[in-house]
C-alpha positions as CSV (number, residue, x, y, z in Angstrom):
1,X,216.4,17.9,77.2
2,X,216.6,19.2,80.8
3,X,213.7,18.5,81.5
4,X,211.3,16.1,80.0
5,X,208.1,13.5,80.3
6,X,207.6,10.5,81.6
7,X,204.6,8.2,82.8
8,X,205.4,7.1,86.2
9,X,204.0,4.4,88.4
10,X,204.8,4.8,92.3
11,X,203.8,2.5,95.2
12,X,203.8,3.4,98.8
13,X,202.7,1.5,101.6
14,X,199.4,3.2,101.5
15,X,199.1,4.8,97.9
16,X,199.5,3.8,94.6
17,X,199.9,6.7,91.9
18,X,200.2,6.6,88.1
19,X,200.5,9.8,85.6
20,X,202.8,12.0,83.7
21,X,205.7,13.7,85.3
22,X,208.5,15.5,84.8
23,X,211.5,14.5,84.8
24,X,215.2,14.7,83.8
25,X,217.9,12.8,82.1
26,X,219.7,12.5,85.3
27,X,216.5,10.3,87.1
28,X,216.9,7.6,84.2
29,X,218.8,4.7,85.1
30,X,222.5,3.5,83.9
31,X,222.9,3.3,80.5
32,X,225.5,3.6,77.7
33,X,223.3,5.1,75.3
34,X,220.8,8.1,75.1
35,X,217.2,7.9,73.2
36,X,215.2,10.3,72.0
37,X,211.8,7.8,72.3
38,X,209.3,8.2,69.6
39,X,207.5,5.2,69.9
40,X,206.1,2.3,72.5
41,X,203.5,0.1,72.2
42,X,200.9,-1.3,75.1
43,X,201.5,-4.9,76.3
44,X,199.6,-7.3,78.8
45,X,203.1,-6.5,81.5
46,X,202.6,-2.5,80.3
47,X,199.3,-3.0,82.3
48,X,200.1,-4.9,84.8
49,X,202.7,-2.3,85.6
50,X,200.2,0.0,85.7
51,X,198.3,-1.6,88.5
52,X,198.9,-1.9,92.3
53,X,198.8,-5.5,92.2
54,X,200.5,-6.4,89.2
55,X,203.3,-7.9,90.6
56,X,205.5,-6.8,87.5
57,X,207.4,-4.1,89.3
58,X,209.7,-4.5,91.9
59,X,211.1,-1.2,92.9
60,X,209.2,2.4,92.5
61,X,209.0,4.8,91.2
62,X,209.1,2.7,87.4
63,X,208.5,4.3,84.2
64,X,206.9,1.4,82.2
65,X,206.9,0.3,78.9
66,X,208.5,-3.0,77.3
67,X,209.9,-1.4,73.9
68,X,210.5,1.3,72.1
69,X,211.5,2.5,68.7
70,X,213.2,6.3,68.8
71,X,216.9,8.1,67.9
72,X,220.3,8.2,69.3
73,X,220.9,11.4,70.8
74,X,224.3,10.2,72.3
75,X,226.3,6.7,72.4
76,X,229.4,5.7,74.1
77,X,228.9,2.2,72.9
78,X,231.0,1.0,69.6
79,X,227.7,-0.2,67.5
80,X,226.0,2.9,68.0
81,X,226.2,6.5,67.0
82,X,224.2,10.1,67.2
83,X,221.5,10.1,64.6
84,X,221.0,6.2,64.7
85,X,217.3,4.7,64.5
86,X,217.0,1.9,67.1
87,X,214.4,-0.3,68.2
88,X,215.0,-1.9,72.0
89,X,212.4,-4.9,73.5
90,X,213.4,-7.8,76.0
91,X,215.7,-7.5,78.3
92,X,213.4,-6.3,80.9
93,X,213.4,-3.0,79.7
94,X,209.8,-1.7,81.0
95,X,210.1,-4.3,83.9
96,X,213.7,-4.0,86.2
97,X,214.7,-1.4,84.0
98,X,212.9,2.0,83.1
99,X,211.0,1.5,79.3
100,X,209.3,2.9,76.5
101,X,206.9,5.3,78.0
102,X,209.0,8.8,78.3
103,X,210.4,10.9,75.9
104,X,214.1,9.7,76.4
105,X,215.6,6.7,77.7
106,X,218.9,5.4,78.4
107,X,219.9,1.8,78.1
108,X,222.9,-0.6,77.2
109,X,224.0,-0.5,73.7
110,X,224.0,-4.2,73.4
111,X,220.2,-4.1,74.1
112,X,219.6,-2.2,70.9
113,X,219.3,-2.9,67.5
114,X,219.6,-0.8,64.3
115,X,215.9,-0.1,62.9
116,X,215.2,-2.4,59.7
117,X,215.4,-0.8,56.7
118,X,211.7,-0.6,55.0
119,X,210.4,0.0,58.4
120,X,209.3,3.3,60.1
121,X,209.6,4.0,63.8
122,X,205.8,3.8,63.5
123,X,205.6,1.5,62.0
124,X,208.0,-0.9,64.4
125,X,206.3,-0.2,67.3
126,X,203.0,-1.0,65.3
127,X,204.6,-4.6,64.6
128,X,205.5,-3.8,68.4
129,X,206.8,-7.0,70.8
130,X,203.6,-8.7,69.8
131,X,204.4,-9.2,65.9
132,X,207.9,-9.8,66.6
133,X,207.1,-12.5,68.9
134,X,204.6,-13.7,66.6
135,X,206.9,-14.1,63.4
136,X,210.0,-15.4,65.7
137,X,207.2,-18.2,66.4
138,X,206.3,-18.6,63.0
139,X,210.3,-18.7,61.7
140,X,211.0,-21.1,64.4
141,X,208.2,-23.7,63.2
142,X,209.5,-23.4,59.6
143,X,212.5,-24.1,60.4
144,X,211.4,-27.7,62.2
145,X,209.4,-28.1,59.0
146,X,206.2,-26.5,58.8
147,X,204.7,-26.0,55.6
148,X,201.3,-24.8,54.2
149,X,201.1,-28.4,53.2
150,X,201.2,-30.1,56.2
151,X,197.4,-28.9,57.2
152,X,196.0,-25.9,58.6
153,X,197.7,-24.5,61.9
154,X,195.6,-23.8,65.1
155,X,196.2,-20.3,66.8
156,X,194.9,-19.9,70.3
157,X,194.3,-16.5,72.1
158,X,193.5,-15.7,68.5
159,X,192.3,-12.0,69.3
160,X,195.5,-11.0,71.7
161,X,198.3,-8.8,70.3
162,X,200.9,-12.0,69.5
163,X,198.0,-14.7,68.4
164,X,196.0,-11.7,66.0
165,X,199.5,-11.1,64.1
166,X,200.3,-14.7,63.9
167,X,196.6,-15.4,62.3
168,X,197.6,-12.5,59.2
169,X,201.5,-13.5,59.0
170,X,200.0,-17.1,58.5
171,X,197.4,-16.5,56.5
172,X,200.0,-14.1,53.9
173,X,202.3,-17.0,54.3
174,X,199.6,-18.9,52.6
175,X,198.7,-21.3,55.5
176,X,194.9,-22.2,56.2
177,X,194.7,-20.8,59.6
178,X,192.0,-21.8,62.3
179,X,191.6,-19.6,65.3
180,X,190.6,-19.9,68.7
181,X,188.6,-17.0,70.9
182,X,186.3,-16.8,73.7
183,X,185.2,-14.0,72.0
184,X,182.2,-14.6,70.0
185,X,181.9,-10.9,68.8
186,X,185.7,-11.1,67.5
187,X,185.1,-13.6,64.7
188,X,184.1,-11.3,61.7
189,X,187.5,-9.7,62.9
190,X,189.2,-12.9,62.6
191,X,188.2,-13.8,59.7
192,X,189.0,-10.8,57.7
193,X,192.9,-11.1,59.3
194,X,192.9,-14.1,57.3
195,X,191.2,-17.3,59.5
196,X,189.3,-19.8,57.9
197,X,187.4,-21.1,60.7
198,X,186.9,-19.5,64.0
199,X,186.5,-22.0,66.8
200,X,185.8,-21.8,70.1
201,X,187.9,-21.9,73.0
202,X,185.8,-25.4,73.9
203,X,186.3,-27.0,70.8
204,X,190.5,-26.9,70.9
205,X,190.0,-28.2,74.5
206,X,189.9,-31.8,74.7
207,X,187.6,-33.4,77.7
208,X,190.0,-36.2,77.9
209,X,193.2,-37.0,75.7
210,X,193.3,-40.2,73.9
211,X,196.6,-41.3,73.0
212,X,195.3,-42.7,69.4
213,X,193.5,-39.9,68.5
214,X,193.6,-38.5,64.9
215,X,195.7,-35.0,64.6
216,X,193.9,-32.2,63.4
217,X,196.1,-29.5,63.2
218,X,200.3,-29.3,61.5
């Protein structure tokens, strides 16, 4: 545990370097609590981090990566102990503080929670920030009412990360889902995560809004 790997992103004035370094527990920032990472996923900020120009990172060097799903190897927070599985996203981990894209981190306790029983590390970082967004999306329309009912329900950026998970939650939750994509060659991959009708992103873009216009989607 001396020593370890991290992908690292450094910014000069006149270079800009990304790659796999070594490093050790004593170069990762302030934390309460020690993980052995097992897991990340890849985000849009994840690449934008990994640019010169992405104008996500503010100080350098910056090991990236806006999750991560891994074990406690030590705690001196109350909720956590050695052993624990833990999941960590938000809080701009991968952002202002070091992520998801080295073999240990160390963050604050009270950005971690326990890993959901039924679920692998895997199979977390699978679901990733994208699905999690997705279905607090989904939970948060439910709860002002929406109901497979109340007509089918339009999903835009259909073929990103959050919108592809929200088209299968959706279409499991037994809504009629219609997505949008610019991508023409993305439909038959649509379709099979559960869309009814693929549309275009021209056809959820009105030319001009009229205020007594029928709605067409919950």
């Amino acid at each position: 545990m001396s020593a370890f790997q991290a992908f690292v992103v450094n910014k000069t004035e006149t270079e800009f370097t990304a790659g796999v370094q070594t490093m050790s527990i004593d170069d990762l920032p302030e934390g309460d609590v020690l993980v052995r990472v097992h897991y990340s996923s890849v985000n849009y900020k994840d690449g934008l981090a990994s640019i010169p120009d992405g104008k996500i990172v503010k100080t350098y060097p910056f090991v990236p990566g806006i999750d991560l799903a891994g074990v406690v190897v030590s705690s001196h927070h109350p909720r956590f102990r050695e052993g624990d599985e833990v999941i960590a996203t938000g809080y701009e981990i991968g952002v202002t503080h070091f992520g998801g894209y080295s073999e240990y981190a160390r963050l604050h306790g009270d950005w971690l929670v326990l890993l959901p029983k039924g679920l692998t590390l895997k199979e977390a970082m699978a679901i990733g920030t994208a699905g999690f967004t997705a279905a607090l999306s989904i939970h948060r329309l439910e709860e002002h009412g929406l109901t497979p009912e109340r007509g089918p329900v339009l999903v835009t950026g259909a073929t990103g990360g959050v919108g592809s998970l929200a088209v299968s939650m959706l279409a499991k939750r037994g809504y009629t889902v219609e997505a949008s994509t610019g991508k023409t060659a993305e439909h038959d991959y649509l379709r099979a995560l559960g869309a009814k009708e693929v549309l275009t992103r021209e056809d959820v873009t009105a030319e001009r809004i009229r205020p007594l216009d029928k709605q067409r989607w919950a």
